[in-house]
N, C-alpha and C positions, 0 to 999 in steps of 0.2 A: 301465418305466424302463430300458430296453437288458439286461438281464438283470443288471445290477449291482444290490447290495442296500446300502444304506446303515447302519451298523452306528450304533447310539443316540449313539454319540459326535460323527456327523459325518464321520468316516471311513470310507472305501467299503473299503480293505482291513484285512482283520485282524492285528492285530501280534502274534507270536511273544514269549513270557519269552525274553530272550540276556542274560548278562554277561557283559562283554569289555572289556579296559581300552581305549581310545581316547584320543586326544590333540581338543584342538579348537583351534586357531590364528584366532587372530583376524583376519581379513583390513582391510590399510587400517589398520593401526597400525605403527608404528615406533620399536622394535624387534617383528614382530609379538610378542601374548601368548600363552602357550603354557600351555595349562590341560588336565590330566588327569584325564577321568573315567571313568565306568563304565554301558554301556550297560544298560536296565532292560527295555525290549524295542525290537523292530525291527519292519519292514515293509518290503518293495521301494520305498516312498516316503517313507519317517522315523524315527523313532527318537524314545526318550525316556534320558537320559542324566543321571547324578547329576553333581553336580561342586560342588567346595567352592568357586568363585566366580558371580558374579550374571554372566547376558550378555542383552543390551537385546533385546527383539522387534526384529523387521526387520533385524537384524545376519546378518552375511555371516562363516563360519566355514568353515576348512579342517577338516574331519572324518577322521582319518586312523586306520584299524583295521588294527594291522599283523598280528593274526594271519590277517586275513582276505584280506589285502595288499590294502585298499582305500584313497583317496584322492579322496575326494568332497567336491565342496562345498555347504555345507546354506544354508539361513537360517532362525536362530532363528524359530520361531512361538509360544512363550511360556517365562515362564520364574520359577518359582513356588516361594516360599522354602517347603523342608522343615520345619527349624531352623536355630537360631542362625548353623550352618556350613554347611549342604547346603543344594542346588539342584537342581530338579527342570528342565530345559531339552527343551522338544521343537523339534525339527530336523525342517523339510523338506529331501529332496535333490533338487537341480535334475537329478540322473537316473536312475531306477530300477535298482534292484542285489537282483536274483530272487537272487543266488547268495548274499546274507545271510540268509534263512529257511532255508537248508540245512546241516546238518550240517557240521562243521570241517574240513577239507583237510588233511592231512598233507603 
């Protein structure tokens, strides 16, 4: 299979534990929505990120990690109630970003 290995979940690369607070900006709303959460792990292609509001599959979101000075845009791929208040939200990024598995930048 091209030397890629398919990991049990369906994902071919492996995601890193990172917490880091992010923003997620709703794209295509007006005023866009501006929701704060907390990354749970990462991958050069996604993210799984907590956040205390719900965001719809196939939604289009500005993902913005300033410690990492990044500014990417994702599209929700699910998004699956913890509890009462939390949200579990996995994000694809329409472009890979290797330099989030790495160590924090000063």
């Amino acid at each position: 299979m091209g030397g890629r290995r398919f990991l049990p979940t369906g994902r071919v690369e492996h995601r890193i534990a990172k917490a880091e607070v992010v923003e997620l900006l709703h794209v295509g709303e007006s005023p866009p929505a501006k929701v704060e959460a907390i990354t749970e792990n990462v991958s050069p292609q996604g993210a799984r990120v907590i956040a205390d509001s719900v965001c719809a599959p196939g939604k289009v979101v500005r993902l913005n990690a300033p410690e990492e000075h990044l500014k990417l845009s994702a599209r929700v791929v699910y998004c699956q109630r913890l509890d009462e208040r939390k949200f579990a939200i996995g994000l694809q990024l329409e472009e890979r970003v290797e330099a989030w598995q790495k160590p924090f930048r000063s």
